[in-house]
N, C-alpha and C positions, 0 to 999 in steps of 0.2 A: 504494500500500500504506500505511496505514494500524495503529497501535500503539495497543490500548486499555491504559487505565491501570487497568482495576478485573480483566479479566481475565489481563493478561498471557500473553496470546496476540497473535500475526499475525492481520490478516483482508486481507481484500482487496475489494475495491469492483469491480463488474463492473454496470455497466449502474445505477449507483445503489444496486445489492442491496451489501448490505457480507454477508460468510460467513467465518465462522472457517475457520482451516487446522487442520491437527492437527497443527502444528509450533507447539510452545512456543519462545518467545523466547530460552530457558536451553537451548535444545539447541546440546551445542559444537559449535564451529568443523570445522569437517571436517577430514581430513588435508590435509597440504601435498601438493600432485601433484609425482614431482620434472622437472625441467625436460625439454622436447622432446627427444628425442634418448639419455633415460638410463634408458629402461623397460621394451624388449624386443627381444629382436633380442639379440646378442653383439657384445661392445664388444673389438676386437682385441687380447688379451694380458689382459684384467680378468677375463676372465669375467661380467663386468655384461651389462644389459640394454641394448639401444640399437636404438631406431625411426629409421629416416629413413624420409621422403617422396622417394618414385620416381615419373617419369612415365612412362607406359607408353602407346606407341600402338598399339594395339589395330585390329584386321582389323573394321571395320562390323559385318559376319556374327557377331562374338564378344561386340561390346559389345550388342549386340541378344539373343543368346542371355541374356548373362547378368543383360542387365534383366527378361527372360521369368523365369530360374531364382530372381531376386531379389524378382519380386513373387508365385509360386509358393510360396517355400520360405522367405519372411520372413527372409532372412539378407542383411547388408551385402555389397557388391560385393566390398570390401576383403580381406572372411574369406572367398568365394570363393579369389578371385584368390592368397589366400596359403595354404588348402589344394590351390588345383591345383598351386601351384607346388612347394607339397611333398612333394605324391605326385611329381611330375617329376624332383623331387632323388631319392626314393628310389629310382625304377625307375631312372632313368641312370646311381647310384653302385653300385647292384649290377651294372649292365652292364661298367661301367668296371673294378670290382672283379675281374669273374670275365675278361674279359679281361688284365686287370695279373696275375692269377694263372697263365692260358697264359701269355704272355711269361714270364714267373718259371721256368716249369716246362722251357720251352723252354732259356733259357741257362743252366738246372740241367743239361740231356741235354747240351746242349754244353760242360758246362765236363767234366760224366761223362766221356763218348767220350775230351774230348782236354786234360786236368788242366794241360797244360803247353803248352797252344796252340802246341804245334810246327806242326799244318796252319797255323796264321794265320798265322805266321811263314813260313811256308813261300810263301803266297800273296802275302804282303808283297815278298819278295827276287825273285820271280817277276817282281811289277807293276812294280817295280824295273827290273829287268832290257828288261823289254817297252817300257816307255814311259817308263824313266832317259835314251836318249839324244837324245828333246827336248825335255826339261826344259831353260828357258830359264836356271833360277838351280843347276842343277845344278855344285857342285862352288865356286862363287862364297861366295867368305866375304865378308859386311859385318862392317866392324869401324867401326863410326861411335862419335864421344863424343857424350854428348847435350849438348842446349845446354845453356851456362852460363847463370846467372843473376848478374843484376847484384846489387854490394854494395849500392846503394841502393834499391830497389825489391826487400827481401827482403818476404814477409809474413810471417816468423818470428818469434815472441815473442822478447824474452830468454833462456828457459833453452831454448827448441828450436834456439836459433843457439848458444848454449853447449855442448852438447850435440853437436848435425853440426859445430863448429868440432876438439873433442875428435876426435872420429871420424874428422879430416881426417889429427889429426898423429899 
């Protein structure tokens, strides 16, 4: 590439042919990209954008399909692979949705019928009762102290050993 001084334009040389661009020399700097990883996608607790690169191995049968649907539909693998996967979030969160909605509705009947879980109680002292007498720790109290720690080998700052020494007396 090549800078003429009378037209201040770019040209470029191809084959000994020199041919102006249509980009002027004075045309500004493009934006700055921001770094790998800060553009799309949601960045956990920010609300920002964030991409990573995922490898994904893919069934023969699929990566073959979607080089057929890539040279068909002139679209990258990539924005494939990231609308299938979206339609999949949304069929599956609506599954999961309307099921998490039975269960909900279910322990709503149940808490209905019995406000004060006397049956669960009731089944509890029962199970109790069936299969309390071999229960091996049934009735056994531990009363253990936990280990001590040595004064030397504390890893407590200053004020957190000022503090638990306070708490001792």
């Amino acid at each position: 590439m090549s800078k003429t001084a009378a037209s201040d334009k770019t040209t470029v040389k191809l084959r000994g042919k020199a041919k102006p661009l249509a980009i002027s020399a004075r045309v500004p700097a493009p934006a700055i990209k921001p770094r790998r990883g800060t553009h799309a996608g949601l960045a956990a607790g920010t609300g920002s954008a964030v991409v990573r690169a995922k490898t994904l191995r893919l069934i023969p049968e699929f990566e073959v399909g979607l080089g057929l649907l890539k040279n068909i539909l002139h679209k990258p693998v990539n924005k494939m692979v990231n609308e299938a996967v979206g339609e999949y979030i949304e069929k599956r969160t609506a599954e999961v949705e309307t099921d998490l909605r039975g269960v909900l509705e279910k322990l709503k009947a149940c808490k209905r019928a019995d406000p004060k879980f006397a049956s669960a109680r009731a089944q509890l002292v029962e199970a109790e009762v069936r299969y309390g007498a071999d229960d091996p720790v049934e009735g056994v109290v531990f009363d253990i102290e936990p280990p001590q720690r040595k004064a030397g080998k504390s890893k407590l700052g200053p004020s957190q050993a000022m503090v638990r020494e306070l708490l001792r007396s």
